[in-house]
Each structure stands twice: as structure tokens, then as C-alpha cells.
N, C-alpha and C positions, 0 to 999 in steps of 0.2 A: 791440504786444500780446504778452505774455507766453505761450509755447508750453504747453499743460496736459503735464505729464509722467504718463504710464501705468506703472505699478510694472511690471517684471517678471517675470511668475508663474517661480519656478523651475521646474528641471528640464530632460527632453530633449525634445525632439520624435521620436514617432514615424516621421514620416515623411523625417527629416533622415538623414544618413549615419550618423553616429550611433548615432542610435536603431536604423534596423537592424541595425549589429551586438552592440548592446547585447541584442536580442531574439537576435537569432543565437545569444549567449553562455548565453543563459536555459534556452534550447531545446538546446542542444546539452547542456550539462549535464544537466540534468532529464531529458534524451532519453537519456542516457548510462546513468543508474540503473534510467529505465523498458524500456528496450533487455534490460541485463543481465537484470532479473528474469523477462522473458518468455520470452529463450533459454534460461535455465539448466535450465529445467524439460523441455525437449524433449531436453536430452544426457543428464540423467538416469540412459538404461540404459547408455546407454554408458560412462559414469563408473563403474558398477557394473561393467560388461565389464572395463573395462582397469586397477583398482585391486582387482579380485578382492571387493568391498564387496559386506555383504551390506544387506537394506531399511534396517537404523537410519542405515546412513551416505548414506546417498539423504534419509533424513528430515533430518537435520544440516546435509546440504549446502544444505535450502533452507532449516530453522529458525533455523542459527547465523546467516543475513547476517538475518532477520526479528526475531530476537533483540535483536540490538544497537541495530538502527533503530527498533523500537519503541519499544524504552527509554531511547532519548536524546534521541528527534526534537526534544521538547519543548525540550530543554536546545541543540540545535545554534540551535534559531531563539535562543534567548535570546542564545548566543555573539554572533550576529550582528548583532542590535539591539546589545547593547555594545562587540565591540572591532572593529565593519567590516562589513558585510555581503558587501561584494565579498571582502575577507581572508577571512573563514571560509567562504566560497563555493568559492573555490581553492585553499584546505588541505583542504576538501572533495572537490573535483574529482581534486587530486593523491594524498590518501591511496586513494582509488578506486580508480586509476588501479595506484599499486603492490601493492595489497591485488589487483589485479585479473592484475598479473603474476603473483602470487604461487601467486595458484590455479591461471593455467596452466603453471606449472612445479610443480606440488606432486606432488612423487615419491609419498606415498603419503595414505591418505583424512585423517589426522590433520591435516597439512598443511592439506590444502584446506578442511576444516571450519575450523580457526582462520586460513586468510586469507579465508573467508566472511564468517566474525563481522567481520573490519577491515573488509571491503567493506561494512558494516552501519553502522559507525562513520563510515566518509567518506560512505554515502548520507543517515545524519542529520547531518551537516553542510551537504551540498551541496544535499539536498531541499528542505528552507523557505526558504533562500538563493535560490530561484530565483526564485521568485515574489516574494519579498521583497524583491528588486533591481526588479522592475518598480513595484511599487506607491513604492518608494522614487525612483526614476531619474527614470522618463515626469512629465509633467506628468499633472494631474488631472483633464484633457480625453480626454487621449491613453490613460490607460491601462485603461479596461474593453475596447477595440481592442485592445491590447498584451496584455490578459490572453485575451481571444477568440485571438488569432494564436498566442499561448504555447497555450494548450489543442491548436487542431486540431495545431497543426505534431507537439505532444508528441505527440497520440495516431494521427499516422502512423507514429513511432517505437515505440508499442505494439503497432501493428497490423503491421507488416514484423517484427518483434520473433521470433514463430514460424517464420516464411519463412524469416530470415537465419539464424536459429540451426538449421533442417533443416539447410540447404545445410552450413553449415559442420561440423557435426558428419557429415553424410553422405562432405563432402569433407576438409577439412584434417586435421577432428578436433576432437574436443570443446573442449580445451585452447585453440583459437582462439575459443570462444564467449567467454571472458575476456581474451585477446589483445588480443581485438576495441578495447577500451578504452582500451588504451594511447596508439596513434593518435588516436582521437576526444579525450582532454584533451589530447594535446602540441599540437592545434589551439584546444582550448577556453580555455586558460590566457594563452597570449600574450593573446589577443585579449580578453579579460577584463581582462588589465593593463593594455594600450592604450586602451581607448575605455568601457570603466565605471566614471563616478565612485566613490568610495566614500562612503558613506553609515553614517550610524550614529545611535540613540536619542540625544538630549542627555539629559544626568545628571538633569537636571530631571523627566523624563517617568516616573522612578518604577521604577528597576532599585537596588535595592539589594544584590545578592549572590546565587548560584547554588545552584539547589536540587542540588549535587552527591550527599546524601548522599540524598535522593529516587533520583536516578539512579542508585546503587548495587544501594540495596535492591530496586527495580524491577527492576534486569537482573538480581540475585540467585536472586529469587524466581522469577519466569519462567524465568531459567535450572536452579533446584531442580524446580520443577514438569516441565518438558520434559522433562527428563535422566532421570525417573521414565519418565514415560510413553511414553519410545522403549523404554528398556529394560527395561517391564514384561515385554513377547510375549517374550524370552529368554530372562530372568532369573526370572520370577514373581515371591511376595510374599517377595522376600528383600533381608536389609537394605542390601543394596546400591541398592535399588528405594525401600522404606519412607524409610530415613534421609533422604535427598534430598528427598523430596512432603513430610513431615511439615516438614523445615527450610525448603521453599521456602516453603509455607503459612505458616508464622510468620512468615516477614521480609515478607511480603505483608503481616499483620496490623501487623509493626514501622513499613512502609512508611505505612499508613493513618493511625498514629497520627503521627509524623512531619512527615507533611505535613498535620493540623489543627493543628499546634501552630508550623508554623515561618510566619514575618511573609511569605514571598513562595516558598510552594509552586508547585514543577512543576505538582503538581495538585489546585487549591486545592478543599480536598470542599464550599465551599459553594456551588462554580458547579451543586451536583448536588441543589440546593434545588428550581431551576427545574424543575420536571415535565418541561414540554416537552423542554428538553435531556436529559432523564436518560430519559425514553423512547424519541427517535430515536435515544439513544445505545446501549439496548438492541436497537433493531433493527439499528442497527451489527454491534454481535458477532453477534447468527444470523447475517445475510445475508455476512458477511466469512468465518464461520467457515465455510458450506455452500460459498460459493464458491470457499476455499482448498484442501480438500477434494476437490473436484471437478477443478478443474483440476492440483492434482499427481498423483490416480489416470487421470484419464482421456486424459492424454498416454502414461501407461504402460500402460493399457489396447491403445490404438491401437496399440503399435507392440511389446507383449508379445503381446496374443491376438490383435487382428486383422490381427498380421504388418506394418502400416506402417513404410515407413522411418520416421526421423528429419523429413526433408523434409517427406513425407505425414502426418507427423503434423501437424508445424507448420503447414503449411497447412490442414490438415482446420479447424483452429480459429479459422479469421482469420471467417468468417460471426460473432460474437459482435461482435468488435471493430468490422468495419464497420461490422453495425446500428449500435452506439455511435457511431460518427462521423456519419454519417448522420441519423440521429434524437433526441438527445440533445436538441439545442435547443430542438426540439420538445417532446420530452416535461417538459422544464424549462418551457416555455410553456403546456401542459396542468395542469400542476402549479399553476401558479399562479392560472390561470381555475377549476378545482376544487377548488381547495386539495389537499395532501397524500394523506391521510386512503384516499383511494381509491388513488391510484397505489403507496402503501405496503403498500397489501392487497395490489393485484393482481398487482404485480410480484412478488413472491418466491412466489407460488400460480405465476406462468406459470413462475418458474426453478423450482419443483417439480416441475412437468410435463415440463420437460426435461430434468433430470436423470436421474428415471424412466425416460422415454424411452431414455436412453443405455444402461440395461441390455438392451436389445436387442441390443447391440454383442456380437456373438464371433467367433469364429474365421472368416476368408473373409468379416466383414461388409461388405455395400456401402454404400460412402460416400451416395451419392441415397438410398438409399431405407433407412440404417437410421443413419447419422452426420447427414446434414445435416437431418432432419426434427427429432431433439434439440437441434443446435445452435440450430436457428432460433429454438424455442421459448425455448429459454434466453437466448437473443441477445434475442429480443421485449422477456422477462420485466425482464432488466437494463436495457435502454433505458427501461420504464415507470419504473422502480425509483431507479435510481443519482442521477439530473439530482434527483429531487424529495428526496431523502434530503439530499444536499450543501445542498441550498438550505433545509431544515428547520431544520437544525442550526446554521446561521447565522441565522436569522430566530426561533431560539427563545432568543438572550438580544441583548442590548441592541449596539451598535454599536464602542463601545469595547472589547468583549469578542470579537470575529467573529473574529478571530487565533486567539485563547485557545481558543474552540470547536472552530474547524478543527484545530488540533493534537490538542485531544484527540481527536477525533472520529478523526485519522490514527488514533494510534497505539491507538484501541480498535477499530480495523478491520487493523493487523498484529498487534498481541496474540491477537487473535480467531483469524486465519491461521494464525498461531504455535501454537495450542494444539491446533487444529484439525486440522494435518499432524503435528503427534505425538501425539495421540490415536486415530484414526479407526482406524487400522491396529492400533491395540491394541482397540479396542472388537469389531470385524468377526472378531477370530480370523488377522488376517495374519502370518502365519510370517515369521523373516527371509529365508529364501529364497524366499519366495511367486512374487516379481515375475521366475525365471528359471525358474518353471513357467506355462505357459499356462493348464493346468487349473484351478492352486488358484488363479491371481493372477483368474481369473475369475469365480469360485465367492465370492471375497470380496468383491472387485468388487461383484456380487449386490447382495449385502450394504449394501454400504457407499450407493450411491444412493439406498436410502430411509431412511437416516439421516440424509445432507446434507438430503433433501426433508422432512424430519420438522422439522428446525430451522428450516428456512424458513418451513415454516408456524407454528411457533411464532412469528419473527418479524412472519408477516401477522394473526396475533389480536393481539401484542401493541398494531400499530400501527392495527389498526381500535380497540382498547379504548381507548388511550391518546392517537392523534394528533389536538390536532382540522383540524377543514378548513377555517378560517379564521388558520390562525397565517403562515403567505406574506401573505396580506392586510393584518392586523394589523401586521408589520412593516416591512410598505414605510407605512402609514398612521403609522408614529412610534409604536405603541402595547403594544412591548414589554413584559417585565416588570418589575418596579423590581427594579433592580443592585443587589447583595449589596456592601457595601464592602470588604469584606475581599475581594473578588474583582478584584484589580488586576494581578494579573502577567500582564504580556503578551508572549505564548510565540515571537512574529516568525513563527509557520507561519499563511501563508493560505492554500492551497493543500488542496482536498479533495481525500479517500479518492483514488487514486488507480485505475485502470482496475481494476475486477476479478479481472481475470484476472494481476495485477501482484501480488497481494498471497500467491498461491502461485511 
């Protein structure tokens, strides 16, 4: 009698040798870009100390690496469906890596602001790539496990993130908060080559050609616009200020038109038919833009007015991230048993009330009883918030498109960050030397937390108006909206918004 032969199923196993360093490689990389973004904001003053830099090149230092990664995210996952996903994972990893020496030897602020932007460049390579290799690699057993273990493992790397980056600024020096890198890919890269397949789209699946000149106009315009609004508070309405907002504006409108007309746009305007998408993707920008805001003043809060080290700052803020680790699950599980609708409200009402809260903070503030009672609340409000948002925006278009949403969904949650740390300071009245007076950095300070909290709750009307509380239900039931056809390019980013506090 003839033996029945059982096919196959490709792929790795999880739980083989393999697999674990395949996940190793995922995590260390994507740990690598989420690591950098949460230190770099705690060396901050010190960066200003020892480059003699006044506020705009503090806003630079975080907008130019936010800059570049917005505006190409899109375009790194497409590289990667086409010529490799492990290859442009490790040209990823690698340009990081030297963009990331770059900035710690950068003699003066100019330097460092244009190897931020490279560092932007190798993050939208390496970012979608990571995730991308799992859902490509594991088998289709193994990998919502492999995506669970990629999650926590990453968001230990978020949460230590502050911690490592005190120390090191308190001790070696700021310039090893970028150091730090070098070592982590000269490990990430062999072992990349070694033990992960490479993988890639077949030609059949519907990639015909690169929306580069999308990607142009995009970092154009956000680059026009930014450039404006750091250097309005110096310069005022002069054309040095003008010329730049007026030209960014235009190539923003060039950019629109562009990509309705090109056969396989970055970002194609009719996936922004669907309601639902094009609403959760409004509470996107508030909640991205109040919380990028927040966390690049309120790390210079702490250790401008209420005298914190570096260290103490970074710690002060790990209560956010925990709750995230912690509770996420959960509220991804509430989400789903109430639908959206409510956790969308409540969550950016509770990060309002924390925020608020933080203007309690001055000079001599105690951590119990005037830092950690705003973090909590803001930590609550995120945990409500983040889990149900990610899971919307996937579940508000059809299944072949879930790629395609999470990418946009990234990069209108760093565009939002982006606009957000170069505006804020010009809205509130911040001088370029604000942040090396205690008095006036606090005075604006003031200021500026019920403007993050104003946006927030813009974002919580939006999403009671607009979210319904049946759309999680609906598409786990199969009963999405019907797919736009023109709506076919698939961007290789699966991977949501990523931690909060990451996107300042």
C-alpha cells in the first residue's frame, strides 16, 4: 500500500534553531531604531550644552531622522517585497549603523542634523523589513507567536530605551547614545546573512515600478513646511520663513496630484474613500502629534526646570511604557468586546488629563507626588488608546490591503510628530534660547500642555463622531468594505504606529 504524501507547508519553524535566530535578527534590528529614538530625546540638552546649539537645532536633531522615515517608509517596504527583504533589511541595518557613527562624531550641529536625516533613511529601510521577514520566514502557524514575541521583546527595547540613554549621556556622553549602534548591527548583520532566508514578492503579485517621484515630493514638502516653522520664532514673517511654507505647500499639492494619476502610487488617494480608514487615520495625526509634543518638551522640562539628571529624566518616564507592556493585550481585548468607538474617546480624554497634570511640574518638583500621578494617567490613557487604534485601521479596509493601511497609518503618525516638534515651540512663543532658562522654558511649558490636550480631545470628538463600534466585529466576520481596484499597491509595512513615546 502506497504511503499518502503530506505537502510541505513552507517556511521556518518557530521554535527550531532557526527560527529563533531569525526572530533574534527581527528584534534586534527593529530594537535598534526603537532604542535610538527613545534615547536621543533624553541627551537632548546636552547636545545643546556641548555644540553651543540653540532650540531649532534641538528641534532638527529630532525632525531631520522623523523627516526622512516618514517619507519613505512606504517606499523601504516596497524595496523589500521587490529586490530581497532580508537584502534591504541589512542595507538598512548597515546605513543606520554608519549614519549612526556619524552623529557621534559630528563635530558641529550641521553634521548631526544631516547624519539624523541618513539615520531616517536606513530606519525606513530596516523598519517594515522587520516585520516583514517574520510574516514572510515563519510558517503560517507559527507566526502571530512570532509576531507576539517580536512585539514584547521590541517593546523591552522601548521601555530600557530612556534608562540606557540617562546613563550613558550622564556617563560616557551623549555621542555614545549613537555609538550605542554600531555594536548592535555588527551583531545583527552576520547573523541576518547566516540563518535568514531571503524572500521576495513574485513579479506576478503586482509590483510594477516605484513611486520615487511620490517620495521626493513628499520629503520636499514636509521638508519646506518644517524648515518654515522652526525658523519662524527667529526669523519672523520674512522670506527667508515665507519662501519655504509657500514652496512646501505647493509640492504637497504637486504631490496629491501625482499620486492620483500615477498606475501604483505610495499613496494611492482612493484607499481614503473608505470612511472608516480616513477617520481612524485622522485620530492618527491628533494623538501622534499631542504625544510627540509632549514627550520632546517634557524630557526638557525635567531636567531644565526641575533640575533632573539625564538619568532621572529617563527613568522618570518608563511608568508610560510599562503600563504599555503590561496592559496592551488587554485593552486590544476590550476593544474588541466593545468595539473601538469608546476606547477611541476615552483614551486621548485620559492622555489629556495627563498632560495637564504635567504642568504641575517646576522647579524642586517631586517625582510621587507631582511627575508620577501625570505619567500614570497618561500611561492609562495610551494603554486605552494605542492597542484599539492599530487594530481599527487594519480592520477598516479589506485584508489584502492590511500592509497598505499599516504603512500609511505609520507614516501619518511620524508626519504628525514631525509637524508637531516644529510647530509647538513656535505656537507657545519659545525663544531659541528658552530651554537654558528655567524661568521662560517653564512659562512656555505652561503653555504648550494645553495645546497637546486641546488636540487630543479634538481627536476624541473626532472618533466618537466618526468611529462606529462594530467595525473590529465586522472584520473579523469577513464583512469589510468592497476594495477600490485601483487600490493595489502593496507597501510590505505591517508593523503599527509604533510605541508613542518613539515617534518624538
Amino acid at each position: 500500500m502506497s504511503e499518502r504524501l503530506v505537502p510541505e507547508v513552507p517556511g521556518v519553524r518557530l521554535a527550531s534553531r532557526q527560527g529563533h535566530w531569525v526572530l533574534a535578527t527581527t528584534v534586534l534590528g527593529s530594537g535598534m531604531a526603537m532604542l535610538d529614538s527613545t534615547v536621543v530625546n533624553v541627551a537632548l540638552p546636552r547636545i545643546g550644552a556641548d555644540l553651543d546649539a540653540d532650540l531649532a537645532v534641538l528641534q532638527w536633531t529630532v525632525t531631520a531622522y522623523m523627516l526622512t522615515l516618514a517619507s519613505l517608509i512606504l517606499l523601504g517596504g516596497a524595496l523589500g517585497d521587490r529586490y530581497g527583504r532580508r537584502r534591504i533589511f541589512v542595507i538598512g541595518v548597515v546605513w543606520f549603523a554608519v549614519a549612526s557613527l556619524l552623529c557621534g562624531l559630528a563635530p558641529h550641529a550641521g553634521v548631526l542634523i544631516a547624519a539624523r536625516a541618513l539615520q531616517g533613511v536606513g530606519g525606513a529601510l530596516l523598519t517594515p523589513g522587520s516585520l516583514a521577514l517574520i510574516q514572510a520566514v515563519f510558517r503560517p502557524d507559527d507566526r502571530a507567536r512570532a509576531v507576539g514575541a517580536w512585539s514584547g521583546l521590541g517593546g523591552m527595547a522601548a521601555a530600557v530605551g530612556p534608562f540606557v540613554g540617562g546613563w550613558l549621556v550622564d556617563g560616557p556622553g551623549w555621542r555614545w547614545v549613537f555609538f550605542l549602534n554600531v555594536p548592535l548591527a555588527a551583531v545583527c548583520v552576520p547573523v541576518a546573512l547566516r540563518y535568514v532566508p531571503e524572500t521576495r514578492e513574485s513579479m506576478a503579485d503586482g509590483h510594477h515600478g516605484f513611486d520615487v517621484p511620490g517620495a521626493v515630493l513628499g520629503a520636499l514638502s514636509l521638508a519646506g513646511v518644517t524648515y518654515a516653522l522652526i525658523a519662524a520664532p527667529d526669523r519672523g514673517a520674512s522670506a527667508s520663513v515665507i519662501v519655504p511654507a509657500v514652496v512646501g505647500l505647493l509640492l504637497g499639492a504637486v504631490f496629491v496630484r501625482v499620486e492620483r494619476q500615477r498606475a501604483d502610487p505610495m499613496l494611492p488617494p482612493a484607499i481614503f474613500a473608505i470612511r472608516q480608514f480616513t477617520a481612524v487615520n485622522a485620530v492618527t495625526l491628533c494623538v501622534y502629534a499631542a504625544f510627540s509634543g509632549f514627550f520632546f518638551l517634557s524630557v526638557l522640562q525635567l531636567q531644565v526646570v526641575a533640575g533632573y539628571s539625564a538619568l532621572e529624566a529617563g527613568t522618570a518616564l518608563l511608568p508610560t511604557t510599562v503600563l504599555m507592556l503590561l496592559l496592551s493585550a488587554r485593552s486590544g481585548e476590550l476593544g474588541q468586546r466593545i468595539g473601538p468607538r469608546i476606547p477611541l474617546t476615552v483614551g486621548p480624554v485620559l492622555c489629556a488629563a495627563g498632560m495637564l497634570l504635567m504642568m504641575r511640574v517646576g522647579v524642586g518638583a517631586s517625582y510621587p507626588a507631582d511627575v508620577l500621578p501625570a505619567l500614570v494617567v497618561l500611561g492609562v490613557g495610551m494603554v486605552t488608546l494605542v492597542a484599539p487604534l492599530t487594530s481599527t485601521v487594519l480592520a477598516s479596509v479589506d485584508v489584502d490591503r492590511a500592509g497598505l493601511a499599516s504603512g500609511i497609518n505609520n507614516a501619518a503618525a511620524r508626519a504628525a510628530g514631525l509637524v508637531a516638534v516644529a510647530a509647538l515651540p513656535l505656537l507657545v512663543g519659545m525663544g531659541p534660547d528658552a530651554y537654558r532658562s528655567a524661568d521662560e522654558f517653564a512659562a512656555t511649558f505652561r503653555r504648550a500642555m494645553p495645546l497637546c490636550a486641546a488636540v487630543l480631545l479634538v481627536g476624541a470628538v473626532i472618533a466618537w463622531l466618526t468611529v462606529r463600534s462594530d467595525v473590529l466585529r465586522a472584520a473579523k466576520a469577513g464583512a469589510e468594505e468592497p476594495c477600490h481596484p485601483e487600490c493595489t499597491y502593496h507597501c510590505g509595512v505591517s508593523a503599527p504606529p509604533l510605541d508613542p513615546g518613539e515617534s518624538a
